[in-house]
C-alpha positions in Angstrom: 91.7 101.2 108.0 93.2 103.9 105.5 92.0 103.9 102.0 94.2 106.2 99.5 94.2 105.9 95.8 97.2 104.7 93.5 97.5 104.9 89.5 99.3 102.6 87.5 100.5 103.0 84.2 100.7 100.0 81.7 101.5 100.5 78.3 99.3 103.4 76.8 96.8 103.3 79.8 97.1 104.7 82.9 94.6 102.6 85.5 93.1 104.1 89.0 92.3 101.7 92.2 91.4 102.6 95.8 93.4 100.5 98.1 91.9 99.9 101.8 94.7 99.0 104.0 94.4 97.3 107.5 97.0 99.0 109.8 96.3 96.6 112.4 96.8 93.8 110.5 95.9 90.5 112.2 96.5 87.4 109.7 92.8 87.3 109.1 92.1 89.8 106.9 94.6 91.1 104.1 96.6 94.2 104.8 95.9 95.4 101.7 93.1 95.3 99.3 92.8 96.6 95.8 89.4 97.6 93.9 88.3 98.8 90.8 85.1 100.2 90.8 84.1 99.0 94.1 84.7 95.7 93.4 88.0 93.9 95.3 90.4 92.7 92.1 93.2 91.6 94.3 94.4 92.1 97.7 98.3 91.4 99.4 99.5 90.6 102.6 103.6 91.2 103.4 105.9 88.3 102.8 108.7 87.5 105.7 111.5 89.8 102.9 109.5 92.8 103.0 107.9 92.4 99.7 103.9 91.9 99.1 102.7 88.3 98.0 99.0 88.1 96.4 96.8 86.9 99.2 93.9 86.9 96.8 93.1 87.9 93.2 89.5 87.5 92.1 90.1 90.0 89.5 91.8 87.5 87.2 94.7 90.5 86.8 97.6 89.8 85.0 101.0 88.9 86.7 101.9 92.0 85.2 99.3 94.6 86.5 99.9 92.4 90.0 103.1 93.1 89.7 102.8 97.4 89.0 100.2 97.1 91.8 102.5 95.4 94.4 105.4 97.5 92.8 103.3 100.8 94.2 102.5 99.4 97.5 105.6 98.3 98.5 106.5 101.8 100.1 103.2 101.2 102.3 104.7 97.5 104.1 
């Protein structure tokens, strides 16, 4: 597992998450998941075309912020 953090801007306010991600990746467990405050807000797992889908999202986040989120993450697939 890798954690790194990532900062997304929306609108005025710039946000900051730690992502854990699951190198070995198994189908079990999400390769990525996003916290804020040590608390998991929503986590992805690649789609077949290379892009992230949400796996989960107990956050409640905005398609928006899901989107910026996945958006900075994509590089990491």
């Amino acid at each position: 597992m890798e954690r790194f953090d990532i900062r997304i801007k929306k609108g005025k306010e710039e946000l900051e998450f730690e992502v854990k991600e699951y190198l070995h990746h198994d189908g079990e467990k999400c390769k990525f998941e996003v916290f804020k405050d040590h608390e998991l807000v929503v986590s992805f797992n690649p789609d077949p075309h290379e892009n992230l889908s949400v796996c989960q999202n107990p956050g409640n986040l905005d398609k928006q912020l899901v989107h910026l989120i996945a958006d900075k993450l994509e590089p990491y697939v």
